[in-house]
N, C-alpha and C positions, 0 to 999 in steps of 0.2 A: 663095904669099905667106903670109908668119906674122902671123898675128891679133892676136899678143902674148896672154899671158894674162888668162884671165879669173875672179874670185875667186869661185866661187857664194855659200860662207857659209863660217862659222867654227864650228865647232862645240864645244864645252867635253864636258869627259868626264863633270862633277860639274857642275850649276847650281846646287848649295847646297853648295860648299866650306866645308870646316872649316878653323881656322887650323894641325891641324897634319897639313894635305891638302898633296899636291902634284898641282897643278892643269895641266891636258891640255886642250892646244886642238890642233885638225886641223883643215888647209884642205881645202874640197871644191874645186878648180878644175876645168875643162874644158879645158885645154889639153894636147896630145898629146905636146909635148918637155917637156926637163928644164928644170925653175928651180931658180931660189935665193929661197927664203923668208929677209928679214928681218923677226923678230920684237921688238916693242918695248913691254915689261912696262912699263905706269903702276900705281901707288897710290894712288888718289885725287889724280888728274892729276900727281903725280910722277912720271918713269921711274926706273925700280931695274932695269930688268936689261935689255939688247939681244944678241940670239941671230942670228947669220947661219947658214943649214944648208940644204941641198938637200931635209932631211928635212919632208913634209909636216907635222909635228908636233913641238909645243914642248912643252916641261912650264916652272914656274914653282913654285917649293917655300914655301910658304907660312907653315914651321916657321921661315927664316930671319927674325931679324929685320928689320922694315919691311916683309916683304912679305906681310903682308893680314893683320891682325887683327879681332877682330872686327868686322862695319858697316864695312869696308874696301870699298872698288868698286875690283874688279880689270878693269884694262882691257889686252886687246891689238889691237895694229895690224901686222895683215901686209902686209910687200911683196914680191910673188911679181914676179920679174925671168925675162926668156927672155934677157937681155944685150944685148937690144936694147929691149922696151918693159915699163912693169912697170902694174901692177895694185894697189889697197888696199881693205882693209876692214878694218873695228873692231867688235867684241866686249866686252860688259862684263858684269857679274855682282859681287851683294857674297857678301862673306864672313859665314856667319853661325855662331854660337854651338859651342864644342866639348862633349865632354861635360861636360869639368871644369866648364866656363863654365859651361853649363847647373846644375850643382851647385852651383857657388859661390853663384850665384843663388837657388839651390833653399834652401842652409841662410842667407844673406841675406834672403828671404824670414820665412826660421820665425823666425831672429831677431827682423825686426819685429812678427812676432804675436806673438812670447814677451811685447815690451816692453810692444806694446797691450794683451794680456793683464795683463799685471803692472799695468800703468799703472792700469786700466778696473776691476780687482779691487780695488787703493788705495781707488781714486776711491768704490766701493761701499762698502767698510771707514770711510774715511772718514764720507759721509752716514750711514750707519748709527750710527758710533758720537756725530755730533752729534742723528742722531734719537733716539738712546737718552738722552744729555744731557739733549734738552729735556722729553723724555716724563718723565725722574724731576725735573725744576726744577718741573715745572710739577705732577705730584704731591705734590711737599712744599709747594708755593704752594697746592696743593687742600685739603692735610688741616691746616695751618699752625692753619686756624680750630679746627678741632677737636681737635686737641692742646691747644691753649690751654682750650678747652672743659671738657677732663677734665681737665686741669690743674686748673683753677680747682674742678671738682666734687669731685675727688680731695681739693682742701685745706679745700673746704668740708665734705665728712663727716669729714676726718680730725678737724675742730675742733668737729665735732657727735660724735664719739666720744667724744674728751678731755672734751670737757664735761658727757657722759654720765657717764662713768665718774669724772669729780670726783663729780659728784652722789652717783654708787649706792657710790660710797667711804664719804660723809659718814653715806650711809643707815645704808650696814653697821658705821659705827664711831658714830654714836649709835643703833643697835640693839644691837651688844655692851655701852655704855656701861649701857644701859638692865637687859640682863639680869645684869650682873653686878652691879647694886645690888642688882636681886630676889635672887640668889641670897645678897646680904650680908644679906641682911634676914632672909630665911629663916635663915640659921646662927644669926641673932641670937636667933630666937624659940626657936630648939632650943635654945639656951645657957640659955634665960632660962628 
């Protein structure tokens, strides 16, 4: 009497498919005559592709579009038939990341630290240049008194000069006044 078959497991050739993998499932059954395996390709619970073949083993190409992109869950369902009773089991596994993907990520990645970078270096150019702002606002507010200070000394010797120097004017021109009488006086007395 025929047992009908029986499906042990499914086995995938790749458990971390790339999308531009072509992906291999094999039935292990234990039955002694020949079947017919229907194979039936989901996409994230869509079917895209159904396969009938005697052959223990399907493939499922992955490069095609729609069928597995990246974080895709590829699913298959075999039904292994003897023409009289038939047998199922289901297999699934996701698709993950190819190289490029992995790269595109990789320079997406640096991108974002360029910008944080750029952004976070701003940001310090920035404070910096409002702390340099206040640290000089607040040095002319500091020395403000004291410019005024020497200001004010500055015009008050300038006006203690001037008025020196009226004076030792006056000095030296009623001192020449004075000796140029004496020397008239003396020519007077040699004349005389």
């Amino acid at each position: 009497m025929n047992a009908g078959p029986v499906i042990g497991s499914l086995l995938f050739d790749n458990p971390f498919p790339r999308t531009s993998d072509t992906l291999q499932v094999q039935v292990v059954d234990t039955h002694a005559g020949p079947l017919t395996f229907q194979y039936d390709w989901r996409v994230n619970g869509q079917l895209v592709q159904t396969i009938t073949s005697t052959s223990p083993t399907a493939t499922l190409d992955l490069s095609q579009p729609g069928f597995g992109d990246r974080g895709d869950v590829i699913e298959v369902t075999v039904t292994a038939s003897d023409g009289s009773n038939t047998a199922s089991a289901a297999a699934a596994l996701t698709v993950v990341a190819s190289p490029s993907e992995l790269y595109a990520d990789y320079l997406a990645a640096v991108e974002v630290a360029n910008a944080n970078y750029l952004a976070a270096v701003a940001d310090r150019d920035a404070t910096l240049l409002a702390a340099h702002d206040a640290a000089y606002e607040d040095y002319q507010t500091a020395i403000a008194p004291a410019n005024e200070d020497w200001n004010d000394a500055e015009a008050t010797a300038w006006a203690i000069y001037l008025d020196a120097k009226e004076a030792a004017d006056e000095t030296l021109l009623a001192a020449e006044a004075a000796a140029w009488e004496d020397y008239l006086n003396v020519v007077a007395l040699i004349e005389a």
